[in-house]
C-alpha positions as CSV (number, residue, x, y, z in Angstrom):
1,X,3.6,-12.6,8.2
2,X,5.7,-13.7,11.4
3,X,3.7,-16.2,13.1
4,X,0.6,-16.1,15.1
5,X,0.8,-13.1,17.0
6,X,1.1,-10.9,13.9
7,X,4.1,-8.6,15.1
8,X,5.3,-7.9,11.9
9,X,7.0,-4.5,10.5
10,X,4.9,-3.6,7.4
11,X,5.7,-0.2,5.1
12,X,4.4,0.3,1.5
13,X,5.7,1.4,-1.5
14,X,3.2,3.8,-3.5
15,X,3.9,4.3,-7.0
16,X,2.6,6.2,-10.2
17,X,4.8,5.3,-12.6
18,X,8.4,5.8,-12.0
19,X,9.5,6.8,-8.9
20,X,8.0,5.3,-6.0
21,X,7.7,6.4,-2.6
22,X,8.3,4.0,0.6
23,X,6.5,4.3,3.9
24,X,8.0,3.9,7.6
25,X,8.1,1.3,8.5
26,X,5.4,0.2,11.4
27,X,7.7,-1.9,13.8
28,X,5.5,-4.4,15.7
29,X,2.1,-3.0,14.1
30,X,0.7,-5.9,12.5
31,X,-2.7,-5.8,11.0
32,X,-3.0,-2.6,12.6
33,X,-0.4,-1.0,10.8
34,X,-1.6,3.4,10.2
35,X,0.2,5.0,7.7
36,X,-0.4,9.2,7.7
37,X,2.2,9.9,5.4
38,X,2.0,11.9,2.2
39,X,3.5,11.8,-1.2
40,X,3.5,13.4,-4.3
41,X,3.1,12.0,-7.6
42,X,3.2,13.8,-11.3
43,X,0.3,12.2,-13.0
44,X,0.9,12.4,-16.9
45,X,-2.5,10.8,-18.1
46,X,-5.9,10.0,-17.1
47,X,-6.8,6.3,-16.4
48,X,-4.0,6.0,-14.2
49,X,-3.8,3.9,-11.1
50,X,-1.7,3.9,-8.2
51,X,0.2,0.8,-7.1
52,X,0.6,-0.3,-3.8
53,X,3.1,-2.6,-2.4
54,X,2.6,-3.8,1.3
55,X,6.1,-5.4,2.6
56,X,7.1,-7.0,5.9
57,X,10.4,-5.7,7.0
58,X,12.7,-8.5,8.7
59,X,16.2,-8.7,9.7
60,X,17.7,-9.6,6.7
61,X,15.3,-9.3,4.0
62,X,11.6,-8.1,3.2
63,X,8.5,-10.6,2.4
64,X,5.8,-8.9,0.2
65,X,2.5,-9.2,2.1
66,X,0.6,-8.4,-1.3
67,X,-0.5,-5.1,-3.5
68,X,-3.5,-3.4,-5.1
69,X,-3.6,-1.3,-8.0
70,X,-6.2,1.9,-7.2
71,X,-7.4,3.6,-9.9
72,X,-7.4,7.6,-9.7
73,X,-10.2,8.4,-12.4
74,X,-12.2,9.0,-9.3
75,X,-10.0,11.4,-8.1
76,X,-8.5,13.0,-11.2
77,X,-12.7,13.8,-11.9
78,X,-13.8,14.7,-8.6
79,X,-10.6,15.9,-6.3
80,X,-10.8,13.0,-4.4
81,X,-11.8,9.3,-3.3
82,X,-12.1,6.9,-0.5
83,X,-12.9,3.2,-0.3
84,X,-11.6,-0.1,1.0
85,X,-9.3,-2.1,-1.5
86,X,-8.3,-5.4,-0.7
87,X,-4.5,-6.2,-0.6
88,X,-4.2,-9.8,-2.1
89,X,-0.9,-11.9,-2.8
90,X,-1.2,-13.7,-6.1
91,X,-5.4,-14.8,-6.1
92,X,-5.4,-14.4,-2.2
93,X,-6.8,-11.4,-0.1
94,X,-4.0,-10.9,2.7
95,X,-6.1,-7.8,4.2
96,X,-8.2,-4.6,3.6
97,X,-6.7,-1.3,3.9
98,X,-8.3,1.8,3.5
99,X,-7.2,4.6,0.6
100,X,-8.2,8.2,1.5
């Protein structure tokens, strides 16, 4: 999001529900931003997704890069899942990140 070179500060805010849960942020990481952080959730039904928020942190404000919604069926049925999920702003695909 800042310029060419990519040297922004992106962190993430999960959420199932109410609350949510914010990343560190990745100072400088770019498009190479790695997140190994975990959080907790209370899931109350099945068929429910978690939503992800991917932020740019400047001095004054934060710029939303874009956000995915991942469903957990998968996991709720089978203890776990891992694919590739694209993180889009409006009808646009920002980047790829990968949910495990």
């Amino acid at each position: 999001m800042d310029g060419p070179t990519g040297s922004n500060g992106p962190y993430v805010i999960a959420s199932v529900g109410t609350p949510s849960h914010e990343t560190k942020v990745k100072v400088e990481a770019g498009r190479d931003a790695t997140w190994n952080e975990t959080f907790t959730f209370t899931l109350q039904e099945s068929g429910t997704t978690v939503d992800l928020e991917v932020y740019d942190k400047d001095t004054l404000n934060a710029d939303l890069i874009g956000g995915t919604k991942i469903p957990l069926e998968t996991v709720l049925q089978q203890g776990k899942a891992s694919a590739w999920y694209p993180i889009g702003k409006a009808s646009k695909s920002a980047a790829k990140y990968r949910w495990t």
